[in-house]
C-alpha positions in Angstrom: 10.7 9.4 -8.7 7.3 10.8 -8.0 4.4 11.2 -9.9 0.8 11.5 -9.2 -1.8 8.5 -11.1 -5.5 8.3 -10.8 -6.5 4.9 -8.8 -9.3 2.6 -8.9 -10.6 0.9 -6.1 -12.5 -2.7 -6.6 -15.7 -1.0 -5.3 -15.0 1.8 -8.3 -14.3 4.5 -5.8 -11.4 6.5 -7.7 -8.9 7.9 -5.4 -6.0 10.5 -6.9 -2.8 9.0 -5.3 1.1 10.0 -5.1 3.2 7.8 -5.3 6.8 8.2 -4.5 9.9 5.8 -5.5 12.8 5.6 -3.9 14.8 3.0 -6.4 15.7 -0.6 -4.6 14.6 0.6 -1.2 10.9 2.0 -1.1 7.6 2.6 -2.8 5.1 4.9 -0.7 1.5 5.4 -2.1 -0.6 8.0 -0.3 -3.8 10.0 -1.3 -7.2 10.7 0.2 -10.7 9.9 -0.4 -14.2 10.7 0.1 -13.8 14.4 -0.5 -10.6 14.3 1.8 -12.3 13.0 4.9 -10.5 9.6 4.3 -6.5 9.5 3.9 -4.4 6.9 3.3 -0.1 6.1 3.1 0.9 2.7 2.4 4.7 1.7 2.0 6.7 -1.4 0.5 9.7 -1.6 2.1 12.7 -3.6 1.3 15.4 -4.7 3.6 18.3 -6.7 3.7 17.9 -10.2 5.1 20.3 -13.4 5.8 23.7 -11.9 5.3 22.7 -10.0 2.3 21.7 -12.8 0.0 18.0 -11.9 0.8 16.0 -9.3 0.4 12.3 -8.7 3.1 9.4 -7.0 1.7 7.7 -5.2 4.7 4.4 -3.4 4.2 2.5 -1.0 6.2 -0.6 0.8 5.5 -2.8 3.4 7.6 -5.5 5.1 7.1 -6.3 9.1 8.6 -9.2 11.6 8.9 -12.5 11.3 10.2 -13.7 8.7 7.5 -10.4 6.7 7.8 -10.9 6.8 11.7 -14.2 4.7 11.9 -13.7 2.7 9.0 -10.2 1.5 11.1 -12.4 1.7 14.4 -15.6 0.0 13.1 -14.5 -2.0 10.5 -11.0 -2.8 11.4 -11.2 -6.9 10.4 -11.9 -5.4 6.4 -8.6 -3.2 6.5 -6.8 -6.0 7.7 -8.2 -8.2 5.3 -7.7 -5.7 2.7 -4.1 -5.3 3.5 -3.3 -8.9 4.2 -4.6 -9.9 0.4 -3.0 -6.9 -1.4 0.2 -7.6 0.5 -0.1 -11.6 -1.0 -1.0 -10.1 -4.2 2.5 -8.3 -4.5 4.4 -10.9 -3.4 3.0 -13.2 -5.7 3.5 -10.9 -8.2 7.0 -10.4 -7.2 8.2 -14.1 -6.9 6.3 -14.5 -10.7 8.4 -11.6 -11.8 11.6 -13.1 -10.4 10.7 -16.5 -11.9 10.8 -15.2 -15.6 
C-alpha cells in the first residue's frame, strides 16, 4: 500500500508525505520540506519478540538535506525530543487500540 497525504506539522508547516505500508511488518513515512532543502524517512517497525507471543515496535527517523543537516547538527536535543514523544504517542495509541 502506498499513497501520498498532505501533513501538518504542530508549528503548521505542511509537508507532502508518502507513506508506504507493508501489512503487519512496516510503515515508512518520508517527504521533504522547506522547498526540498529538508527531507525526512521515518519507519515503525514490527518484530517478533519472546518466542513469538510478542510483538516490538522499533522506530527510526532521520532527517537529510542541507536544512535537515543543521537542524540534526544544531538542534539535535529537539529531534530527539520530537522523536522520543511521537514514538510514546504511538505506542500509547497502540496499547489503547489493543485494549478496546
Amino acid at each position: 500500500y502506498q499513497r501520498r497525504v498532505h501533513g501538518v506539522m504542530k508549528n503548521g508547516m505542511r509537508l507532502l508525505t508518502h507513506l508506504e505500508v507493508l501489512r503487519y511488518e512496516r510503515l515508512t513515512f518520508s517527504g521533504a520540506g522547506m522547498r526540498g532543502s529538508m527531507g525526512f524517512k521515518g519507519t515503525f517497525q514490527l518484530q517478533p519478540a519472546e518466542g513469538g507471543s510478542k510483538t516490538e515496535l522499533v522506530y527510526s527517523f532521520d532527517m537529510s538535506g542541507l536544512m535537515g543537516l543543521l537542524v540534526k547538527t544544531f538542534n539535535s536535543k529537539a529531534v530527539v525530543s520530537g522523536t522520543q514523544a511521537g514514538f510514546e504517542n504511538v505506542k500509547k495509541n497502540a496499547e489503547f487500540a489493543v485494549e478496546c
